[in-house]
C-alpha positions in Angstrom: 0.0 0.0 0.0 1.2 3.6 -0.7 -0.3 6.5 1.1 0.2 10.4 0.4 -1.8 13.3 0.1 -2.9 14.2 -3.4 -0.3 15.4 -5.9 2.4 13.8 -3.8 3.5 11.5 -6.8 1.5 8.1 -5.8 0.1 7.9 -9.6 4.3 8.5 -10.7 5.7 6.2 -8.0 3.5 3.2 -9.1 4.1 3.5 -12.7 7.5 3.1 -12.3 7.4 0.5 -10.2 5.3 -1.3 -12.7 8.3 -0.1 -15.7 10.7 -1.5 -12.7 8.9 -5.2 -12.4 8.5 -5.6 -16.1 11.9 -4.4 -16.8 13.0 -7.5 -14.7 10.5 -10.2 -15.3 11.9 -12.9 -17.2 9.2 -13.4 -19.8 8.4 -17.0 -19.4 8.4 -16.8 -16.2 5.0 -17.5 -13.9 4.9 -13.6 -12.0 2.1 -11.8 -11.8 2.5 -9.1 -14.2 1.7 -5.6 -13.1 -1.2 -4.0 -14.3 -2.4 -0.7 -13.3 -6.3 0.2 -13.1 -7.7 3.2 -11.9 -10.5 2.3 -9.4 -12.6 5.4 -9.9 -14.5 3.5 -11.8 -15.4 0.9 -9.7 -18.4 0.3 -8.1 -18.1 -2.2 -5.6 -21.8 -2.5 -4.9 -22.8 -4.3 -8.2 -19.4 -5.3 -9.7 -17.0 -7.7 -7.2 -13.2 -6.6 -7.7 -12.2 -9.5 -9.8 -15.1 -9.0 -12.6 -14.4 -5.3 -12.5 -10.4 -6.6 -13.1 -11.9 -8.9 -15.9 -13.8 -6.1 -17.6 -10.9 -3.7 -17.2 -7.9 -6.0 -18.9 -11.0 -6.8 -21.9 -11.5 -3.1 -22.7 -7.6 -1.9 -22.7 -6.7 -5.2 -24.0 -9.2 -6.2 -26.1 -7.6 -9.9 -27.6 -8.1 -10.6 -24.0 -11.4 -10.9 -24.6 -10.9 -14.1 -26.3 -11.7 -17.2 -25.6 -8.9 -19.5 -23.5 -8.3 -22.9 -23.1 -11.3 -23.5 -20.5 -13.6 -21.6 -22.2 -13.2 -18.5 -20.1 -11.8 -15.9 -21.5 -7.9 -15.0 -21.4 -8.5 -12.5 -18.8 -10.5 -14.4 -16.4 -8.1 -16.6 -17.2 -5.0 -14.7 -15.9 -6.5 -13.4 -12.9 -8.1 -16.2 -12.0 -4.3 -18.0 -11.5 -2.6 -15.3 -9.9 -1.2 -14.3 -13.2 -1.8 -10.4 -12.7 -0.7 -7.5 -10.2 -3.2 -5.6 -10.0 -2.3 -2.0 -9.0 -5.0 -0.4 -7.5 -4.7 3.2 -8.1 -6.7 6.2 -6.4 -8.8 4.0 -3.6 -9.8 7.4 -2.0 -11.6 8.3 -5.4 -14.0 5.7 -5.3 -17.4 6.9 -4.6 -18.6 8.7 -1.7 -20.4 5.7 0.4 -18.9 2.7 -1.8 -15.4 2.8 0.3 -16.3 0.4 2.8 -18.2 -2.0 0.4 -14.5 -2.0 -1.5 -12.6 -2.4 1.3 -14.6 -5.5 2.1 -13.5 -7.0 -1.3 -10.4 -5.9 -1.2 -9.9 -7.8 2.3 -11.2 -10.6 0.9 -9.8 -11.1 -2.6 -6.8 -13.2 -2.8 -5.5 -11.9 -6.1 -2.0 -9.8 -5.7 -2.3 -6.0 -5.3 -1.0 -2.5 -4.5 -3.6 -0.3 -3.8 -2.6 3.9 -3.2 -4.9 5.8 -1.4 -5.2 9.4 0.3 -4.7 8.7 4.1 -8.0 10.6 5.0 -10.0 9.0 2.7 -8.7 5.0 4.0 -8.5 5.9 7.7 -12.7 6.7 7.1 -13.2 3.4 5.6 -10.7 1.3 7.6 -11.5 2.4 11.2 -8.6 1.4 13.7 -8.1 -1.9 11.9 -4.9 -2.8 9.6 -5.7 -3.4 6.1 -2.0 -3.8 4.8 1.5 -3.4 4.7 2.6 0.0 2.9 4.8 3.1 2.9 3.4 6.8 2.8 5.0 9.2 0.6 6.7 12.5 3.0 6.8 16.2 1.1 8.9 17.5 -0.3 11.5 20.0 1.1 12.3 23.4 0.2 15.9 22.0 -1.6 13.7 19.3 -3.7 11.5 22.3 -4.7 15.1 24.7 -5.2 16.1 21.4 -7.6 13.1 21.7 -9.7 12.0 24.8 -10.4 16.2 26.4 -10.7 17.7 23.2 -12.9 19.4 25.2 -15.1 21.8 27.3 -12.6 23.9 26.4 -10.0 22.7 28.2 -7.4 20.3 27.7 -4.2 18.2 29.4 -2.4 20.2 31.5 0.0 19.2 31.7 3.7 21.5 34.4 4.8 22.3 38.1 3.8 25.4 39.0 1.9 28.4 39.9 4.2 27.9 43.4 5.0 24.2 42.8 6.0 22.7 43.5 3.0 19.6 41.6 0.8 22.3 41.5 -2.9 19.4 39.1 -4.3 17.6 40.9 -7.4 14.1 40.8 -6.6 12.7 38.9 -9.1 12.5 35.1 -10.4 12.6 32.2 -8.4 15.8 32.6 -6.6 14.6 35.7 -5.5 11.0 33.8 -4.1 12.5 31.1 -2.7 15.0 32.6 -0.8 12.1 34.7 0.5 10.3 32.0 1.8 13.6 30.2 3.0 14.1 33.7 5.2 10.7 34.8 6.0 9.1 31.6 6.9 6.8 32.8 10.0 5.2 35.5 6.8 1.9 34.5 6.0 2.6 34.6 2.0 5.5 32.6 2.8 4.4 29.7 4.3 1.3 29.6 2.9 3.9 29.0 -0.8 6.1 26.7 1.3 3.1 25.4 2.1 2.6 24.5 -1.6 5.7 23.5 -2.5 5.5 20.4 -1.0 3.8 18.0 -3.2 5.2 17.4 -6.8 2.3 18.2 -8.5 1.9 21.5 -7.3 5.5 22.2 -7.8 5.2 21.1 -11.8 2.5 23.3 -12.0 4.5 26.3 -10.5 7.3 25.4 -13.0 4.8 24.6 -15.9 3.1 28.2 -15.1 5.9 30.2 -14.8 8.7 28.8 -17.1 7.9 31.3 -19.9 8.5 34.3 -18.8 6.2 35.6 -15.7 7.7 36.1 -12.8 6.6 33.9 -9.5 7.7 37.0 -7.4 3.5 37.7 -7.2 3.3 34.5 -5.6 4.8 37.4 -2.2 3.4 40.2 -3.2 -0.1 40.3 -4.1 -3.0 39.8 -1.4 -5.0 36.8 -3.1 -1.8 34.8 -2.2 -2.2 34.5 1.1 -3.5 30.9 1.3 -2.5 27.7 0.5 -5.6 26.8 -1.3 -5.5 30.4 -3.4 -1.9 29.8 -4.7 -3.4 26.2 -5.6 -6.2 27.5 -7.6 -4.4 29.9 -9.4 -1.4 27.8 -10.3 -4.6 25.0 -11.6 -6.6 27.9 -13.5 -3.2 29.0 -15.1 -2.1 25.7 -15.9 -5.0 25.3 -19.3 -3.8 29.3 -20.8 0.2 27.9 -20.3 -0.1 25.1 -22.0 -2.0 26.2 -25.3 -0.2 28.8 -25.4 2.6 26.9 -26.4 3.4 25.3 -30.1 3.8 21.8 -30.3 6.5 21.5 -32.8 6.6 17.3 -32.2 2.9 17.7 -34.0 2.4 16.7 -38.0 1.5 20.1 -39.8 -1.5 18.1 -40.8 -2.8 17.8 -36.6 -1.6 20.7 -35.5 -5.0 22.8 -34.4 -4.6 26.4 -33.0 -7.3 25.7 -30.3 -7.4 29.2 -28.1 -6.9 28.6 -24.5 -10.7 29.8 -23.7 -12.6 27.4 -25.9 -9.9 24.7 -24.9 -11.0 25.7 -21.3 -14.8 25.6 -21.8 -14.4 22.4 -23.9 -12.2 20.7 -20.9 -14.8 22.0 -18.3 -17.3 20.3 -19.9 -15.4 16.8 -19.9 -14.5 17.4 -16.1 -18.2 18.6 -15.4 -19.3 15.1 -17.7 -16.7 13.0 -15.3 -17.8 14.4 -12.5 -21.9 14.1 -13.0 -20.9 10.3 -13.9 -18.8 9.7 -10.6 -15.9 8.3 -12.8 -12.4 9.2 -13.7 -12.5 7.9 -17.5 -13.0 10.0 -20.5 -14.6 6.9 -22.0 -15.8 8.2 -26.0 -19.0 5.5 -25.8 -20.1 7.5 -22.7 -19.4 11.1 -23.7 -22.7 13.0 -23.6 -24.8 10.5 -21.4 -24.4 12.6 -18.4 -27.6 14.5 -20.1 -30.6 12.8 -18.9 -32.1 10.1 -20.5 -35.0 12.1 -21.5 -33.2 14.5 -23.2 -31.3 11.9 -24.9 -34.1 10.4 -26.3 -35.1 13.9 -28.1 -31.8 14.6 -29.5 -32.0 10.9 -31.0 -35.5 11.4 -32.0 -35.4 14.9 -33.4 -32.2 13.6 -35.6 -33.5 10.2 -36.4 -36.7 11.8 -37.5 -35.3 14.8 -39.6 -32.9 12.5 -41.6 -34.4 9.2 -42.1 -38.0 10.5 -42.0 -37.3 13.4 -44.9 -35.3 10.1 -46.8 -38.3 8.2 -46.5 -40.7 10.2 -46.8 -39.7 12.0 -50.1 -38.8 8.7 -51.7 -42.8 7.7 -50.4 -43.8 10.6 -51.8 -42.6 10.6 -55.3 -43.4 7.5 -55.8 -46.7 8.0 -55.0 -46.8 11.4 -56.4 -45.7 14.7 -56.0 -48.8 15.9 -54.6 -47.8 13.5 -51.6 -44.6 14.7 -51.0 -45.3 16.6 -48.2 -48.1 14.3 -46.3 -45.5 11.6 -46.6 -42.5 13.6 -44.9 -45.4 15.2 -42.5 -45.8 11.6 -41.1 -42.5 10.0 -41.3 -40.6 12.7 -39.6 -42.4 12.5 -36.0 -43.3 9.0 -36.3 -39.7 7.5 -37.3 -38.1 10.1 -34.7 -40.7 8.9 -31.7 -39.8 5.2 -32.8 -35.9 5.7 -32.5 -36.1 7.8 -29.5 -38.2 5.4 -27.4 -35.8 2.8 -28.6 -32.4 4.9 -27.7 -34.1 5.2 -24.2 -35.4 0.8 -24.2 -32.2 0.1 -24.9 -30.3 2.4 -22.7 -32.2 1.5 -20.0 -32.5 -2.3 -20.5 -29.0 -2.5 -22.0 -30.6 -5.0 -24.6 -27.9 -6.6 -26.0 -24.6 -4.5 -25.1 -25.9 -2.5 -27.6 -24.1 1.3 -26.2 -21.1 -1.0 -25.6 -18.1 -0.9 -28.0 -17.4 -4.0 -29.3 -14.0 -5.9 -28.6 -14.3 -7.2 -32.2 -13.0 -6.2 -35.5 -14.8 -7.8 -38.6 -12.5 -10.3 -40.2 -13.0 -13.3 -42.9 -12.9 -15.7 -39.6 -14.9 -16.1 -36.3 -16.7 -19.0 -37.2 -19.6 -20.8 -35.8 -19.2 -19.9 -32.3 -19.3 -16.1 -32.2 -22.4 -16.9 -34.2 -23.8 -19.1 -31.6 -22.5 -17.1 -28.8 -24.1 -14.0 -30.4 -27.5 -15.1 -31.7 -29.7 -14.8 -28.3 -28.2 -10.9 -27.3 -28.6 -9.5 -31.0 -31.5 -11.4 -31.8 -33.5 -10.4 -28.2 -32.4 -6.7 -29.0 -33.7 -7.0 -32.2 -37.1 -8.3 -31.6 -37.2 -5.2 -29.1 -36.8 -2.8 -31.1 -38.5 -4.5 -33.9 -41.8 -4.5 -31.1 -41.2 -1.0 -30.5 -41.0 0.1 -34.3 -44.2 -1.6 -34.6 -46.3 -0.4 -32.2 -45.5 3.2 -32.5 -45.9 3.1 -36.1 -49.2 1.1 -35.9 -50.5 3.3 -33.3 -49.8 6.4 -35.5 -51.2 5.2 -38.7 -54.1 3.8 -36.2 -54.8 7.1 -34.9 -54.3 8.5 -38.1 -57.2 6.4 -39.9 -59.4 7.4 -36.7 -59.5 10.6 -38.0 -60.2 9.7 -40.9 -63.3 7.8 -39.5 -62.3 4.8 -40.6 -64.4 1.4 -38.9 -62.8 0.0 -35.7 -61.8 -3.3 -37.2 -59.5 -1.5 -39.9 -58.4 0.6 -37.4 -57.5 -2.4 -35.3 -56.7 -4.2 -38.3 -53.6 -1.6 -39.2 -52.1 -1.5 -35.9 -51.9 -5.0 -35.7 -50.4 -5.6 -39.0 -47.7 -3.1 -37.9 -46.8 -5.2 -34.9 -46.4 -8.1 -37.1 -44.0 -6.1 -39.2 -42.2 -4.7 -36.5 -41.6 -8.3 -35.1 -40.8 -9.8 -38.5 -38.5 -6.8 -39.5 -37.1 -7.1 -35.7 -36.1 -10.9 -36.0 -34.6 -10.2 -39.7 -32.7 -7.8 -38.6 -31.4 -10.1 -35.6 -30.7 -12.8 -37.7 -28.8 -10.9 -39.9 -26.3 -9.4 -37.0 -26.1 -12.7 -35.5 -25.1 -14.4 -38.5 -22.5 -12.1 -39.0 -20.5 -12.8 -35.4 -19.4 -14.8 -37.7 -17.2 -12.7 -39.5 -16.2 -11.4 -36.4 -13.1 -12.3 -34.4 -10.7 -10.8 -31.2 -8.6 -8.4 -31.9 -4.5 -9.2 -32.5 -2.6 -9.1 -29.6 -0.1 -7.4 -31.4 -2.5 -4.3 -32.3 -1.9 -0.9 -30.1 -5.2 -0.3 -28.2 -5.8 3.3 -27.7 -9.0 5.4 -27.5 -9.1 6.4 -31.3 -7.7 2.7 -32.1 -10.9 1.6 -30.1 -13.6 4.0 -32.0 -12.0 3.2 -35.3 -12.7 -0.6 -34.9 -16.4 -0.4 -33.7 -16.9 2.6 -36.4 -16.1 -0.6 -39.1 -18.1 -3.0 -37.0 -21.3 -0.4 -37.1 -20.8 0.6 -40.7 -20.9 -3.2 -41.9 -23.3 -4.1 -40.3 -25.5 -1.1 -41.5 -24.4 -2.0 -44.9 -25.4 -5.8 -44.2 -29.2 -5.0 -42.8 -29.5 -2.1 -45.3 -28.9 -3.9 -48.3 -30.5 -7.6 -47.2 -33.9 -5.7 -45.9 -33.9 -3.0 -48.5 -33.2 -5.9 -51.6 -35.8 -8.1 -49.5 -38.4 -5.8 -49.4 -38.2 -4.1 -52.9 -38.3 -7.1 -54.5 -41.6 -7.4 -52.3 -42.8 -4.2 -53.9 -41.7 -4.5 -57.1 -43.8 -8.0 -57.3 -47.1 -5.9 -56.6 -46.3 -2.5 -58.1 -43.6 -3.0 -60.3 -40.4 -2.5 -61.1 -39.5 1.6 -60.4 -41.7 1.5 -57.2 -39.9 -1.4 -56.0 -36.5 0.2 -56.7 -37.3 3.2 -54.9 -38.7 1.8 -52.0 -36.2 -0.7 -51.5 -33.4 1.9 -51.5 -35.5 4.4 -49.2 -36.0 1.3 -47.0 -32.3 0.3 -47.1 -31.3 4.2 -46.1 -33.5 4.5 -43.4 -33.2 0.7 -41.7 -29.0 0.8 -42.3 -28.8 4.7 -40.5 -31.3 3.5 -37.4 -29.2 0.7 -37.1 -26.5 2.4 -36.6 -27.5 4.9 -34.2 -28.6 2.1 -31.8 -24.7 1.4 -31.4 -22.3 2.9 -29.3 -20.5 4.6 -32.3 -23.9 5.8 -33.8 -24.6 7.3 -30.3 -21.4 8.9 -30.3 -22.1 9.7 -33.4 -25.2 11.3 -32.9 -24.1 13.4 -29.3 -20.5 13.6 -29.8 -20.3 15.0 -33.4 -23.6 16.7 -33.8 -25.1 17.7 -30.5 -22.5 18.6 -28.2 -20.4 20.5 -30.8 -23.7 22.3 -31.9 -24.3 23.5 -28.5 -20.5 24.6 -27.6 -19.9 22.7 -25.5 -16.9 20.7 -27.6 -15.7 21.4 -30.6 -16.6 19.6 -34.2 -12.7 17.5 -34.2 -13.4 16.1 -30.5 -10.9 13.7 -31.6 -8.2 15.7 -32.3 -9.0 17.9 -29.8 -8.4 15.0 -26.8 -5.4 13.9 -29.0 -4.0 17.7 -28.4 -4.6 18.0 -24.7 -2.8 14.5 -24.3 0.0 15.7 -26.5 0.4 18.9 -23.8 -0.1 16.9 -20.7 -3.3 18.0 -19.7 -4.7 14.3 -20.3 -2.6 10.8 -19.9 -4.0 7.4 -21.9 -4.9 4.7 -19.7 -5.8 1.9 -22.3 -8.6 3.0 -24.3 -9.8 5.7 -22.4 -8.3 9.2 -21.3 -8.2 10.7 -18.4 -7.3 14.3 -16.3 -3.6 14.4 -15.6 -4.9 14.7 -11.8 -8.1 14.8 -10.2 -7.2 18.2 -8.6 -7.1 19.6 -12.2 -10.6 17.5 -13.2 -12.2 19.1 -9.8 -11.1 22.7 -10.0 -12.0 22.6 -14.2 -15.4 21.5 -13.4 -15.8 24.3 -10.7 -14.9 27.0 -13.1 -17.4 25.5 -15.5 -20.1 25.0 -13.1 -19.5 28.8 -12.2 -19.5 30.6 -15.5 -22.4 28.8 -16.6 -24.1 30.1 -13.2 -23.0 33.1 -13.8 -24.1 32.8 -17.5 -27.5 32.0 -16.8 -28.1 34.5 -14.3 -26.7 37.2 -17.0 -29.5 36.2 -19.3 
C-alpha cells in the first residue's frame, strides 16, 4: 500500500514501479505481471473486484477478450491464476459511500495488489483496523523544490544576507522567491507558498506556469496569495492558458490545431463537469454526452433520427406516389420514425438490450466461425425483436390514430395497428438474424495491435458501418423485391433503397459509435460545448499533458485539475445563466 496526500507522486511512484517489475520479469516466467487500473470506476456494490479486473484487462486489451483454453476468456483466465498485479490506483476516489463495500472486497480477494490511497479517505473506511502493509510518501523539502524549479543554474536558495548585512538578491524570479520564503518563513505569503511546495504536482505546476516568462515574485506580493488553497487555484486555472499557449512542434502540420486557451478551457470543463456528473475518472468516448438525462437523450436521437431518415423516406414515399404526396408523406414520417428511434435509444439504454451502447472488442475479419455466431445469436436477436416491437407499435399506433380521423371502422383501425406489430416483429427478428449471422465474421482483436481510445472507436466505427451495410442492403433488396412483385419494377426500386437508407442509418444509431455519433459529433459541438474535431482535440490535450492514456480511455492528468476545471465551469455557466 502507498499512502500520500494528493499530488504527492502516488500515480508516478506506481508506474514506475510497474516499468521496474516488467523491466525485470523474465518473460516465461510465472509472476504476476503488473497491471495498473484506476479504481474510480469501480463500483463495488454491483461489480466484485475480480469482474471489474476482468472487464478492465477486456477493454484496454481487447484480444483478451478471447476465448482460453477453458472456455473462459484469457482474462479471467490470468486473474483467475494469480497471473496479474493488479495495482489499484486512487482507492480514495471511489465513490462517496462505496469505500467500505471496497474495502470489504479488497480484504477478501486473494489476487496480488498494491492499492494507493489518500490517508484521510482509507483511515474513514478502515476504522482502527490494519488493512496492509505500505509506505506513505513525506513532502517534499524546500531543496527538492530549489532542484526543480532552478535546474538550469547552480545556485540555491540562499538563507542568509550578503556579508555586509545586505539583501544583494535581485528581486525577481525564483531565486529571489524562494530565498524569501527560506528567510521569512513565520510571513503569512511565505508559508502559505512553502506550504505549496511540498507536493510534486503543485511544484510542476508552479514550473509549468511560470517557465515562460512571468515572474513567480507575485506569488509574495499580491494579497489573493495569502493561502494555500489560493496559490493552488491559481497555479490549476493558469495551468490550461500555459499550455496552449505553447506550439507543439513534435505535431504533424497536418494535426496541428490552433485551439485558443478559452474554448480549450470551456471544452475541458465540460469533460471534467461530464466525469464528475458520472462519478468516474475515464474520458470513456461511448459515454461522452450520457451525463444529459435520458429524457433529453431520447429527443436529440428522435429529433435527428426523425429529420434525416423521415425526410429520406418520406420524399422517396412521396414521389413514388406522387408529387402531390410529398409533403403528407414527410409530415408523417418525420415524427413517427423520430418517436420510434427515440423510445428505442431510451429501451435500450435503460434495459441494456444486448450490449448494444457497448463498444465492441471485435474487428470484422474473414474468420470467427460458428461460435461467435452461436454465442451471439440470443443478445442481438433479443435486442432486435425489441426494437423490432417497438418500431411496430408506435408506427401502428400512429397510422391507427391517423385512420381514426379519418373515420375509418374500428376493425381497420385495429386491423392496421396489428399488422404493424407483425412487421415490426418480423422486421425485428430479420434484422437479428442478420447481426447474429454475421459474429461470424467477427473475431478478437490481434494481440499485437496498439489499443488506444481512437484505435478503439476506429474498430467499432467498421463493426457499425458493416453491419449497416449488411441490414440495409438484405432488408432494402428483400423488401423491394416485395414491392416490385405488386407494383412494379421503379416502385420497388425506390422503395427498396429508401428502405435500405433509413433501416442501415437507425441501425447504426442504436450502437455505441452511432450514439457517439449522434451526441458527440452533432449535438455537443452544436451547442459549444466541444468542438466539431473532438478527436483531435483530446489527441492535443494529451499531447500537452493535460490528459494521460490509460488503455482505451483518457483521463485528467490529476483529479485536482478535473475538480477545479469543473468548478470553473459549473460557475461561469451560473453566472451565464443568471446574465441572461
Amino acid at each position: 500500500m502507498v499512502l500520500g496526500r494528493a499530488g504527492s507522486g502516488k500515480t508516478i511512484l506506481i508506474r514506475r514501479f510497474a516499468t521496474a517489475r516488467l523491466d525485470a520479469r523474465d518473460p516465461i516466467s510465472e509472476a504476476p505481471v503488473p497491471v495498473i487500473f484506476s479504481l474510480g470506476s469501480w463500483n463495488p456494490a454491483t461489480t466484485p473486484l475480480r469482474d471489474w479486473l476482468i472487464d478492465r484487462l477486456e477493454r484496454d486489451h481487447p484480444f483478451l477478450a478471447g476465448a482460453g483454453p477453458d472456455g473462459a476468456t484469457w482474462a479471467a483466465a490470468l486473474v483467475g491464476a494469480d497471473r496479474v498485479l493488479a495495482i489499484l490506483d486512487g482507492f480514495d476516489e471511489i465513490a462517496d459511500g462505496l469505500q467500505k463495500a471496497a474495502l470489504r472486497d479488497l480484504r477478501a480477494t486473494t489476487v496480488p495488489l498494491l492499492l494507493t490511497s489518500r490517508r484521510a479517505e482509507l483511515e474513514a473506511a478502515v476504522g482502527t483496523t490494519s488493512l496492509f502493509a505500505g509506505i506513505e510518501l513525506a513532502d517534499l523539502t524546500l531543496d527538492d523544490s530549489v532542484a526543480h524549479l532552478m535546474p538550469d543554474t547552480d545556485t540555491r536558495a540562499s538563507d542568509t544576507p550578503s556579508c555586509d548585512g545586505t539583501d544583494t538578491t535581485a528581486p525577481t524570479g525564483w531565486e529571489y522567491v524562494l530565498t524569501m520564503v527560506r528567510r521569512h518563513p513565520d510571513k503569512p505569503a511565505c508559508a502559505a507558498l512553502a506550504d505549496v511546495l511540498t507536493t510534486p504536482l503543485m511544484v510542476t505546476l508552479a514550473h509549468t506556469v511560470y517557465t515562460s516568462g512571468r515572474d513567480p515574485v507575485e506569488l509574495l506580493e499580491r494579497a489573493e496569495f495569502s493561502t494555500r488553497g489560493a496559490i493552488e487555484d491559481h497555479l490549476l486555472d493558469n495551468f490550461i492558458p500555459t499550455v496552449y499557449d505553447r506550439f507543439l512542434s513534435n505535431r504533424p502540420d497536418t494535426k496541428r490545431r490552433p485551439w485558443r486557451a478559452e474554448r480549450a478551457r470551456h471544452c475541458l470543463g465540460y469533460l471534467a463537469t461530464h466525469l464528475k456528473e458520472l462519478d468516474t475518472h475515464d474520458i470513456e468516448w461511448w459515454r461522452l454526452g450520457t451525463a444529459m438525462s435520458l429524457p433529453s437523450r431520447m429527443l436529440v436521437v428522435g429529433v435527428m433520427s426523425g429529420l434525416v431518415l423521415g425526410t429520406v423516406f418520406g420524399l422517396v414515399s412521396g414521389l413514388t406516389n406522387g408529387p402531390g404526396e410529398v409533403f403528407v408523406n414527410v409530415l408523417l414520417n418525420v415524427p413517427g420514425i423520430g418517436l420510434t428511434f427515440g423510445l428505442m435509444h431510451g429501451f435500450g439504454s435503460k434495459l441494456e438490450v444486448g450490449g448494444s451502447f457497448e463498444p465492441s472488442r471485435m474487428q470484422i475479419q474473414i474468420r470467427g466461425g460458428a461460435k461467435r455466431v452461436k454465442e451471439s445469436s440470443l443478445p442481438r436477436i433479443r435486442g432486435a425483436l425489441v426494437g423490432g416491437l417497438i418500431f411496430g407499435a408506435v408506427f401502428g399506433l400512429g397510422l391507427a390514430i391517423y385512420a381514426g380521423l379519418l373515420a375509418y371502422p374500428w376493425t381497420v383501425i385495429a386491423f392496421v395497428f396489428g399488422n404493424w406489430l407483425v412487421v415490426g416483429l418480423v422486421l425485428g427478428l430479420a434484422i437479428g438474424l442478420i447481426l447474429a449471422l454475421m459474429a461470424g465474421l467477427e473475431a478478437v482483436i490481434d494481440a499485437k495491435s496498439s489499443v488506444s481510445p481512437s484505435d478503439l472507436l476506429n474498430t467499432n466505427r467498421t463493426n457499425v458501418l458493416a453491419q449497416m451495410l449488411a441490414v440495409g442492403l438484405t432488408l432494402g433488396l428483400g423488401y423491394g423485391t416485395v414491392v416490385a412483385f405488386v407494383n412494379g419494377f421503379a416502385t420497388g426500386v425506390t422503395t427498396g433503397l429508401a428502405s435500405a437508407v433509413a433501416v442501415g442509418l437507425g441501425v447504426g444509431t442504436l450502437t455505441a459509435w452511432g450514439r457517439w455519433v449522434v451526441l458527440v459529433r452533432i449535438w455537443l459541438p452544436l451547442t459549444g460545448r466541444l468542438p466539431w474535431a473532438v478527436n483531435a482535440f483530446l489527441d492535443d490535450a494529451y499531447q500537452r499533458g493535460v490528459l494521460r492514456q490509460a488503455g482505451a480511455v483518457y483521463q485528467f492528468r490529476h483529479a485536482r485539475l478535473r475538480d477545479r476545471l469543473a468548478e470553473v465551469y459549473a460557475s461561469h455557466e451560473q453566472s451565464t445563466a443568471g446574465g441572461s
